[in-house]
Structures are given as C-alpha cells and as structure tokens.
C-alpha positions, 0 to 999 in steps of 0.5 A: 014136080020136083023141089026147085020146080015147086020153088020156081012156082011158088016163086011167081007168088012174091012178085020177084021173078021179074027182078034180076040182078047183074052177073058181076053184081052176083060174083061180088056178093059170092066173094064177099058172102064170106063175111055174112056166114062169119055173122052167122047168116045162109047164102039166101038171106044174104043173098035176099038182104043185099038184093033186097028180095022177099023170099021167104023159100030162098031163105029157108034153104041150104047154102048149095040149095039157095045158089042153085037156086038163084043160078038156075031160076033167073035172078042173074042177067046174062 
C-alpha cells in the first residue's frame, strides 16, 4: 500500500470523504492561495480552513502532496 492509498484509508476515518467542493470553488482558492503562503500557511491548512475540513493528514503534508491529494482523492465535483 502506497502513501496516498494509506491517506485515502485513513481518510474515511474523519468523516470527510463524502464532502466535495466545486471545481470553480477550487480553482478560486489556488489562485487566491498566493495570499495565505504570504501568511505563512501550507496548501493544506488553507485548503482545510477555506473548506472548513478536519484533516489532520492533509495538513501534515507538503504543498505539491496536499494538492494531489485533494486532485486524486475526491474533494473536487466533477
């Protein structure tokens, strides 16, 4: 089992795998993410504040981790 499938199990563990946000809501928080790595903050609190999830994984990982995370895993309507 690799990272992101270890994640992605663990992820049904904080009841956020049923919620999902639009793709236009998400394309307007990557443009406007600029703002919070100014303040200081990962891609994936950001992500989790503006969305208001509680991940603590998404949280813990690196920039380019947490957006392919939220990509791959199902956060995004389409």
């Amino acid at each position: 089992m690799n990272f992101i499938t270890t994640l992605a199990a663990l992820e049904q563990l904080t009841g956020n795998s049923n919620k999902q946000i639009s793709i236009e809501d998400y394309e307007l928080f990557c443009k406007e993410f600029v703002f919070d790595k100014l303040k200081g903050k990962s891609f994936g609190i950001a992500f989790c504040e503006k969305f208001d999830f509680n991940n603590i994984f998404l949280k813990g990982l690196s920039d380019e981790t947490a957006k392919d995370h939220i990509e791959k895993l199902g956060y995004i309507k389409k």
